[in-house]
C-alpha positions in Angstrom: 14.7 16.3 22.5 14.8 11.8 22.7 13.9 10.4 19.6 13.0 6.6 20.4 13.0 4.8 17.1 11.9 0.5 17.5 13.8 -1.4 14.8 11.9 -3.8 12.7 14.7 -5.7 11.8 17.5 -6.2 13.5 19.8 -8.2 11.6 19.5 -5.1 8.7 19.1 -2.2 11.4 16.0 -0.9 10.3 13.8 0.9 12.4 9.8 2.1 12.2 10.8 5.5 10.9 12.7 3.4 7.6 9.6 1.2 7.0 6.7 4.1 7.5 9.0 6.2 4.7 9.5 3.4 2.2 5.8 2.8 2.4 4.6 6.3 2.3 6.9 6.5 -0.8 4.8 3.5 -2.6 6.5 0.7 -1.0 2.8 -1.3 -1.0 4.0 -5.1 0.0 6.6 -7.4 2.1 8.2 -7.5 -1.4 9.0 -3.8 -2.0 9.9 -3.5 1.9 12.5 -6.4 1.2 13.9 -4.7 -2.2 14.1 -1.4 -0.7 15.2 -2.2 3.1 15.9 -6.0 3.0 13.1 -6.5 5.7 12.6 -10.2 6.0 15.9 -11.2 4.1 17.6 -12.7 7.1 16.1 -14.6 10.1 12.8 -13.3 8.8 11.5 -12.3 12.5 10.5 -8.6 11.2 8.0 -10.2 8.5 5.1 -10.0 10.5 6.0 -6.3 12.1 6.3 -5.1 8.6 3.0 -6.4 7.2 1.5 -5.0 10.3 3.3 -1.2 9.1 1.9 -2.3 5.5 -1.7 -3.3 7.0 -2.2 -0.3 8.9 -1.3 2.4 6.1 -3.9 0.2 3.7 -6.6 0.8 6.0 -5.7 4.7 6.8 -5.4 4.9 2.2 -8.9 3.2 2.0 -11.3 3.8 4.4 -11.0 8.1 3.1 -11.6 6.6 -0.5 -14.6 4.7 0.6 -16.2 7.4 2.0 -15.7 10.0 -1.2 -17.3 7.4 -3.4 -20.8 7.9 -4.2 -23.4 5.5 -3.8 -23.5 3.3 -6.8 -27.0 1.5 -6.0 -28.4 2.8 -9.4 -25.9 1.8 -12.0 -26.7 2.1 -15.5 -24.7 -0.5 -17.8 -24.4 0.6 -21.2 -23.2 -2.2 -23.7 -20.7 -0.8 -26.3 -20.3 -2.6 -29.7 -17.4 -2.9 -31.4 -18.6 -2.2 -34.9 -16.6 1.1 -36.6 -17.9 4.7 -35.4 -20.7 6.3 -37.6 -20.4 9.3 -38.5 -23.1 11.6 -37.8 -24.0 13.9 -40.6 
């Protein structure tokens, strides 16, 4: 079996496989990737590889979400007041 991993980052040896776990463990930004990996922290060359990994798990997270939400055409909007509970006898 050849594994073929494409590093993302060269001058930190990082490869796809690094940046697709951090962000399937809740990296969500260029930020966490740089904290957690040091993508971007050098020549920063990788930036633009790494928000593509970050882009593309956004859109596979959201686009199931969208779907299971109902439609909300007919919202009701209910105005609380902030005067103390009553008690109901």
């Amino acid at each position: 079996m050849i594994i073929i991993l494409m590093y993302i980052c060269i001058c930190n040896a990082v490869n796809e496989q690094q940046v697709q776990e951090a962000i399937a463990h809740g990296a969500r930004n260029l930020h966490d990737l740089r904290a957690e990996l040091g993508v971007g922290n050098c020549c920063g060359r990788c930036a633009r590889s790494a928000r593509d990994y970050l882009a593309a798990r956004t859109a596979q997270v959201q686009t199931p979400i969208a779907a299971a939400l109902p439609d909300l055409g007919a919202l009701k909007v209910v105005e609380l007041s902030r005067s103390p509970a009553q008690r109901v006898a």
